[in-house]
ZAMARDO-426490 format. One line per 10 residues: number of its first residue (from 0); their letters; for each residue x, y negated, z negated of C-alpha. Coordinates in nm, 3 decimals, always signed. Layout:
REM ZAMARDO-426490
NUM> a> X,Y,Z  ... .
REM end
This chain:
REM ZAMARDO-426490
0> xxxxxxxxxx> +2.148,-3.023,+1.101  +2.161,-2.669,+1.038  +2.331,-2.367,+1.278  +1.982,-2.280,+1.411  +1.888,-2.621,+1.496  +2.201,-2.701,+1.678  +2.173,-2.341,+1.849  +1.795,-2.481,+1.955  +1.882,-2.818,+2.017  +2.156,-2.701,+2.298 .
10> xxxxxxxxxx> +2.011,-2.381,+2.409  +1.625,-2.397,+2.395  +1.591,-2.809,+2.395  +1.239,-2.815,+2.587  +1.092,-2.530,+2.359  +1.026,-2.130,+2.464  +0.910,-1.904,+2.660  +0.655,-1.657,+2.525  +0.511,-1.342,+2.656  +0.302,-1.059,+2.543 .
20> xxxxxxxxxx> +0.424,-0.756,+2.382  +0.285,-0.583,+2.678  +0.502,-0.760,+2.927  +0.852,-0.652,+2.698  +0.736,-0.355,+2.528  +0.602,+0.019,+2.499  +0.344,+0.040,+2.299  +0.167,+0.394,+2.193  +0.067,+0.611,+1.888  +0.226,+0.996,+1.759 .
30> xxxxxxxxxx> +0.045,+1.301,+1.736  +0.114,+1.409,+1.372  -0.139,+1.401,+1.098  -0.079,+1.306,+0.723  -0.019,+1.643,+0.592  +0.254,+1.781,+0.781  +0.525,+1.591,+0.552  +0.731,+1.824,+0.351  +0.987,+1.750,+0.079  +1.349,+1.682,+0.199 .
40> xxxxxxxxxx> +1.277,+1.649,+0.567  +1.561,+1.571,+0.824  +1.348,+1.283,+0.939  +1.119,+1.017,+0.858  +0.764,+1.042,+0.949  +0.568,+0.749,+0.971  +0.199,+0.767,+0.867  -0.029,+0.490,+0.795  +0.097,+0.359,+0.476  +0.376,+0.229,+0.302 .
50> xxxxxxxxxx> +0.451,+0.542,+0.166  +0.708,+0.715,+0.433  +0.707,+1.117,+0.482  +0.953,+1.336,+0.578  +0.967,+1.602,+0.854  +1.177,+1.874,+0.990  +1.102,+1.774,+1.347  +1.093,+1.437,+1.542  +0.896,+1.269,+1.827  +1.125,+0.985,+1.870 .
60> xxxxxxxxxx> +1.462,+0.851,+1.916  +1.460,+0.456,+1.957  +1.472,+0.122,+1.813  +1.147,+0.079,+1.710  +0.807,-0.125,+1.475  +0.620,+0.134,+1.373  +0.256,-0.045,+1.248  -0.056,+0.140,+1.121  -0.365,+0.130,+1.371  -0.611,+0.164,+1.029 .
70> xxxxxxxxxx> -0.562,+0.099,+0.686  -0.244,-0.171,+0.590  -0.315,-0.389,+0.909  -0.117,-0.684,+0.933  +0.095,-0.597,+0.562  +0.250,-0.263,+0.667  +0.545,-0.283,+0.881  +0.842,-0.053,+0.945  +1.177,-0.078,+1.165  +1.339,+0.244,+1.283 .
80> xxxxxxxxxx> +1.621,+0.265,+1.440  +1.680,+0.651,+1.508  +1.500,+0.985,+1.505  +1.120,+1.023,+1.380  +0.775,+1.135,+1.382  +0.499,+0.953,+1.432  +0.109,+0.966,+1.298  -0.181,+0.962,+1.539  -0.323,+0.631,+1.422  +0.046,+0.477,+1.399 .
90> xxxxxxxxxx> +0.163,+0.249,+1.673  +0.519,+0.190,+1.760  +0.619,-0.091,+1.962  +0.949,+0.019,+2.141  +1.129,-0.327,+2.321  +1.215,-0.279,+2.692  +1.320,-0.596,+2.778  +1.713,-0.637,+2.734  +1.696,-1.049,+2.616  +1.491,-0.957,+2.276 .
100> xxxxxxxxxx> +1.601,-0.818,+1.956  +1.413,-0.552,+1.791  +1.417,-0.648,+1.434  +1.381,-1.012,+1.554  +0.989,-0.890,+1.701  +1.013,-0.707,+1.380  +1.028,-1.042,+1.162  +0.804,-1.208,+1.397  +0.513,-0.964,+1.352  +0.557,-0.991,+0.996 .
110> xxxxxxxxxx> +0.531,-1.345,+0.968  +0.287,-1.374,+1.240  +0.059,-1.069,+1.318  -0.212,-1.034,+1.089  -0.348,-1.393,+1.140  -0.324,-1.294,+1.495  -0.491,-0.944,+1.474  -0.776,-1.098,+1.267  -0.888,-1.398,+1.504  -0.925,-1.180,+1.811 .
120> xxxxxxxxxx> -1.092,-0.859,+1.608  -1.447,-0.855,+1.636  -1.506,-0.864,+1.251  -1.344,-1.041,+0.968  -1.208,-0.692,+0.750  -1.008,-0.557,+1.046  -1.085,-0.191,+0.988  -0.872,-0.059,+1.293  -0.629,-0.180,+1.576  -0.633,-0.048,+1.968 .
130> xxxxxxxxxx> -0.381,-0.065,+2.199  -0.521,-0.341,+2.426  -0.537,-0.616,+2.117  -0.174,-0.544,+1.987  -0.031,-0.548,+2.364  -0.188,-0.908,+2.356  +0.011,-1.038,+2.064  +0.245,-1.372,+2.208  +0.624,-1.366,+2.115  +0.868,-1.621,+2.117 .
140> xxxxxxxxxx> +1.200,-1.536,+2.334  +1.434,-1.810,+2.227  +1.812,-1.737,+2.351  +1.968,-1.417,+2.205  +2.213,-1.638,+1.998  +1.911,-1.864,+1.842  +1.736,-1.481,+1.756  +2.097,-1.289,+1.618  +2.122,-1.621,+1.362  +1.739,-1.605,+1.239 .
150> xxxxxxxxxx> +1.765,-1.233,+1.218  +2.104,-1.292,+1.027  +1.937,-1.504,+0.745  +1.656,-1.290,+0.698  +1.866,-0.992,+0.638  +2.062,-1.145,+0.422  +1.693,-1.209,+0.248  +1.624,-0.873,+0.269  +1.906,-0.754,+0.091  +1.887,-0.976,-0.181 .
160> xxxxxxxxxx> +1.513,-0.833,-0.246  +1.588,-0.501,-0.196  +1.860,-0.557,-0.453  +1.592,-0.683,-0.735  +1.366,-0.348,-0.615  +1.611,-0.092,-0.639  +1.696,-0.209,-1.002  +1.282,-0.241,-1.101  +1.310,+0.077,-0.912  +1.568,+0.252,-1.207 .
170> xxxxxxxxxx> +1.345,+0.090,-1.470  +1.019,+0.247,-1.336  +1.140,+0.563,-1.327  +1.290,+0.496,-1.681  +0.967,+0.401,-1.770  +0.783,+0.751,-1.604  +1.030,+0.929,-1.808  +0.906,+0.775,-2.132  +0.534,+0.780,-2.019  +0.604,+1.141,-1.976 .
180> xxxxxxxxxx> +0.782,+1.244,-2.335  +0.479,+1.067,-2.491  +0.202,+1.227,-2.327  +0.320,+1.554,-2.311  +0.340,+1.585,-2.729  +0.609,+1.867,-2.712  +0.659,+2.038,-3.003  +0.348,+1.868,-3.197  +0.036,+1.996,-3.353  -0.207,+1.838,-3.139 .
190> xxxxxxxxxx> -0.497,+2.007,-2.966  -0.528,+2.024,-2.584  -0.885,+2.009,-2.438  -1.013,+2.074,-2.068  -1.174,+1.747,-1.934  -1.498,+1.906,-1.879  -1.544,+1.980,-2.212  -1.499,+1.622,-2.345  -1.670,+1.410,-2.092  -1.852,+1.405,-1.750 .
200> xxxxxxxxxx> -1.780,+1.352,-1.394  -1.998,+1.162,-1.209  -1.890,+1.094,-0.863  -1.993,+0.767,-0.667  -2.181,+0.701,-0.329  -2.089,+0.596,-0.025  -2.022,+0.259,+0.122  -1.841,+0.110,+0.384  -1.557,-0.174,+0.420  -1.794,-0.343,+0.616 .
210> xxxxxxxxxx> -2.087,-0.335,+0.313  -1.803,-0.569,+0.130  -1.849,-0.917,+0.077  -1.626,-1.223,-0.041  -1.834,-1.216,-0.352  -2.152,-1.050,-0.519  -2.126,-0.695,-0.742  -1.819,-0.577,-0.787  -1.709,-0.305,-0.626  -1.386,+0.004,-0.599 .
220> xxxxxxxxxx> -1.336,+0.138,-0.268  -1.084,+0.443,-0.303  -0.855,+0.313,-0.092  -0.805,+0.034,-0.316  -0.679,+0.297,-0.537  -0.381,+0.369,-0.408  -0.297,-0.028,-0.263  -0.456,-0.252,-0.586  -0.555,-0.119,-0.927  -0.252,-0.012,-1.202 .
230> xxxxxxxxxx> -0.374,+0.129,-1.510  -0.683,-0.061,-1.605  -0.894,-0.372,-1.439  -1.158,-0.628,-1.618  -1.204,-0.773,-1.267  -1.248,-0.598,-0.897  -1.076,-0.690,-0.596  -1.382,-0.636,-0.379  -1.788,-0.680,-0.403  -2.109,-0.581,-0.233 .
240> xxxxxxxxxx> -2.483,-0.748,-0.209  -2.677,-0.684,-0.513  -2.918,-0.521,-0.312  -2.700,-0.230,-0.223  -2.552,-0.209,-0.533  -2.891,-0.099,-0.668  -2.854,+0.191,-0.433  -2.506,+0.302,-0.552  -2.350,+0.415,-0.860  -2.161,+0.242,-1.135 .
250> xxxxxxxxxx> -1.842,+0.272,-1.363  -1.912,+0.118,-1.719  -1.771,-0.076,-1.957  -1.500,+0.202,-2.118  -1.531,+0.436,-1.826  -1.228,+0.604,-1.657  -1.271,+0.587,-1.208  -1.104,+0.848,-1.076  -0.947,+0.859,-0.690  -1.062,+1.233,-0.520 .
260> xxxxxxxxxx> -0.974,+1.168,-0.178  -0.672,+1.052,+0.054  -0.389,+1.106,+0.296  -0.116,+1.153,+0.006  -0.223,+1.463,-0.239  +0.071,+1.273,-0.467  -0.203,+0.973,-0.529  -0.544,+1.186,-0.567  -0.619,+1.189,-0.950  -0.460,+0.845,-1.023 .
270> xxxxxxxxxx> -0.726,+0.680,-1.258  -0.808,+0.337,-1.352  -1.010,+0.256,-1.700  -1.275,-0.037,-1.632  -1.256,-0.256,-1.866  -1.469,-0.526,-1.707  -1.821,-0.677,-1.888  -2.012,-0.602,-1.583  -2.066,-0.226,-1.461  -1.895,-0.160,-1.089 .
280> xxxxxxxxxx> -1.993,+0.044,-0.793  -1.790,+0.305,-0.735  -1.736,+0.476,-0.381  -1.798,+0.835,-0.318  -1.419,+0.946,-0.295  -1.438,+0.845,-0.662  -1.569,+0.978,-0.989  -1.665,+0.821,-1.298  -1.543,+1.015,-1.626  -1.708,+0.916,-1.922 .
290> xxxxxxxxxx> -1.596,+1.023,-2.232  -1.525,+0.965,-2.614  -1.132,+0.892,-2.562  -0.981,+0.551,-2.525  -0.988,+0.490,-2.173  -0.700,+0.369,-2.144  -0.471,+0.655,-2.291  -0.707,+0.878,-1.993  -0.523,+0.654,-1.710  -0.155,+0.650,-1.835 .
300> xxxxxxxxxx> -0.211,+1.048,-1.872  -0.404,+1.035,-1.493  -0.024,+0.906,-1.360  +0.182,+1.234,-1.550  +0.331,+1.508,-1.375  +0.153,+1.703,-1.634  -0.166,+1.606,-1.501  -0.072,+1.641,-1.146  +0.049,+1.998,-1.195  -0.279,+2.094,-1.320 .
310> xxxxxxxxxx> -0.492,+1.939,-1.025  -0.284,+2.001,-0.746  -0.367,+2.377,-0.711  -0.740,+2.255,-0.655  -0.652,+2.010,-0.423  -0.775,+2.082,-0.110  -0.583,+1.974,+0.187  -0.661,+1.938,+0.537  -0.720,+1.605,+0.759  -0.770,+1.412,+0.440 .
320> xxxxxxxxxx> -0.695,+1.609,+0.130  -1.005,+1.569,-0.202  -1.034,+1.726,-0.528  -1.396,+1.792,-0.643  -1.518,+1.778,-1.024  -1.520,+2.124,-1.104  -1.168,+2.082,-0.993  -1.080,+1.816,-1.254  -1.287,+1.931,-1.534  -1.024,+2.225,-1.582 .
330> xxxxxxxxxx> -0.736,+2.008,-1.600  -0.676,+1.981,-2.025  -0.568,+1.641,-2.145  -0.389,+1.628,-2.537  -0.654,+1.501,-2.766  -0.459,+1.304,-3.048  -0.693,+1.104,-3.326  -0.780,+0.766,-3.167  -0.559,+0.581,-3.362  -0.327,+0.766,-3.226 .
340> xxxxxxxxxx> -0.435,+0.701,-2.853  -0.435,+0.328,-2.951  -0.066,+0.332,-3.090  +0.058,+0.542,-2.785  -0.164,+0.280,-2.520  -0.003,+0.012,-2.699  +0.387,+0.109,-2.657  +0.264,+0.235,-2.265  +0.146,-0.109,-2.206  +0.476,-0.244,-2.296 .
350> xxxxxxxxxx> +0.644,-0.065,-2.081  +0.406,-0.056,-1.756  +0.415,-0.482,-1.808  +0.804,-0.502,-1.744  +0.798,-0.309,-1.434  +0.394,-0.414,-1.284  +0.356,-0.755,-1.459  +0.425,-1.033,-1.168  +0.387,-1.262,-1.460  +0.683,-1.166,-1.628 .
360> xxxxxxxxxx> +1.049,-1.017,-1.576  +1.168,-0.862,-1.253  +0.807,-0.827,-1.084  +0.745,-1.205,-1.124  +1.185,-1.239,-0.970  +1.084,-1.049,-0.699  +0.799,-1.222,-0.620  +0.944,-1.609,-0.613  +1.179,-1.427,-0.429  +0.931,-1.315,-0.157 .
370> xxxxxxxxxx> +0.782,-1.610,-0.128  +1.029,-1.828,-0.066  +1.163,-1.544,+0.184  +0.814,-1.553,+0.363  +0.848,-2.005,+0.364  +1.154,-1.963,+0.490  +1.063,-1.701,+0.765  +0.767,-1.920,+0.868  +1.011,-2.183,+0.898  +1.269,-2.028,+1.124 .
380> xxxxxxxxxx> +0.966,-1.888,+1.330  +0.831,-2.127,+1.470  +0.883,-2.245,+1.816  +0.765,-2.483,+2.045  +0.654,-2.328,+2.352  +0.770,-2.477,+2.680  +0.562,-2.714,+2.821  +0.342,-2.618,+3.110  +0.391,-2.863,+3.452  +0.032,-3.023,+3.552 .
REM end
């Protein structure tokens, strides 16, 4: 019998109590919006990714979950323990009650949330969260000593993950270093072209997350752009009816899709060369650039500070920040021979596969790691509740 099962067997022997968050916690949203990060803040601010911001000023200073009300629901989770900032479609669930740990609600909701969150929303793709639904999320309150010994194990899986990341961490950037030598061509003859004058944008049209389907035409929403596609795709993560996809607009066989619009500026510009037999719809915060290039070498050059220092200045920023074509067209992009592009794509391809492949090397480490952290979470989790007197 293991420490936790004697702990449950002596302490907690006719199961657990459970209560809603509402009846052990505060739960409310900030007032900041996605652009007021700056570099080197003093303190975290919390927006509604996994991407964390910094800030010079805070809103909070408490043990806290901090969970996105759109976007990320049920896989984005955060624990804070100190001073923050919040966004205004952020929750944070601050614990009140003095016989719960925070970061033992914190595992909890990880393990247990979204399945919650998406049987009581009214439709199946969860767009957005309110108050009133997350307040109504059950927790187990098993003795403090049964929560300090589950929390202590999955720490100690943390750590051990966060170990594997920071090293695939150093080899990414090792990797963007590389990425970067190549593509920039310093001190070689090669001629540098504005991407106007090579190809053309064409930018998509507008559909909703509620238009998708389980299958049908395939489809690229933009904020799959930042959460699912890497370099290139032959197959989409999302479809439509093929009676709206008549309506829309399409990425090629060979054609680059280009994010315009987001939270981040960092991620506007990242491009993804469709490789896939059938065409794609593409959403409206995305463009299409078709050109004569390999498609490929486009996409590694779309993730380049190079690249990014050219678009940024026509970036325009506000509640959500969007480049427009004439914008991109005037970024130049080095023009090698195609043999060239094909040699470079190949030694890029290399390298993005030992730090995005989960088939291979550290990705495919850290994820047998995660999922026999998440199986073993589940596990120590799971409580029967007391039983109710007839």
């Amino acid at each position: 019998m293991s420490k936790i099962d004697e702990l449950i067997a002596k302490l907690c022997p006719d199961g657990v109590e459970y209560k809603e968050l509402k009846q052990i916690s505060d739960v409310g949203t900030g007032n900041r919006n996605g652009n007021e990060g700056i570099e080197g803040g003093n303190y975290p601010l919390y927006v509604r990714s996994k991407f964390i911001k910094s800030i010079d000023s805070y809103d909070f200073d408490e043990e806290a979950i901090i969970i996105p009300g759109e976007g990320g629901i049920g896989d984005i989770f955060h624990y804070v323990n100190g001073k923050y900032a919040l966004h205004q479609r952020a929750y944070r669930i601050s614990l009140k009650a003095e016989n719960i740990l925070t970061r033992f609600v914190y595992f909890y909701m990880m393990s247990n949330f979204k399945k919650f969150i998406y049987k009581v929303a009214v439709n199946a793709t969860v767009s957005s969260i309110r108050k009133p639904m997350i307040e109504k999320f059950p927790i187990p309150i098993p003795p403090l000593p049964v929560q300090e010994e589950i929390v202590r194990i999955l720490d100690k899986f943390t750590a051990l993950e966060a170990e594997l990341e920071a090293e695939l961490e150093a080899r990414t950037r090792q990797y963007e270093y590389y990425r970067n030598q190549l593509l920039s061509f310093e001190g070689k003859d090669v001629e540098w072209k504005a991407l106007g004058d090579i190809g053309e944008f064409i930018r998509g049209k507008r559909f909703v997350r509620t238009d998708m389907i389980e299958s049908g035409f395939p489809c690229i929403h933009y904020g799959e752009m930042y959460t699912y596609y890497n370099v290139f795709a032959k197959e989409s993560k999302s479809f439509i009816s093929e009676e709206l996809a008549k309506k829309l607009r399409v990425a090629n066989k060979g054609d680059v899709v280009i994010v315009a619009a987001g939270e981040t500026i960092e991620d506007i510009g990242k491009a993804t060369a469709w490789l896939g037999d059938s065409d794609v719809v593409i959403h409206d915060a995305c463009f299409t650039f078709k050109s004569s290039l390999n498609p490929k070498f486009v996409a590694y050059f779309s993730r380049t500070k190079l690249f990014h220092d050219q678009i940024k200045r026509h970036i325009s920023s506000g509640k959500i920040s969007a480049i427009n074509a004439k914008g991109l067209e005037k970024a130049k992009i080095p023009v090698p021979s195609l043999e060239e592009q094909k040699r470079i794509v190949t030694i890029l391809d290399k390298f993005d596969a030992l730090v995005n492949d989960i088939s291979t090397g550290l990705p495919a480490e850290i994820q047998a790691r995660r999922q026999q952290y998440e199986y073993y979470r589940g596990k120590l989790l799971t409580f029967e509740p007391v039983a109710v007197a007839q």
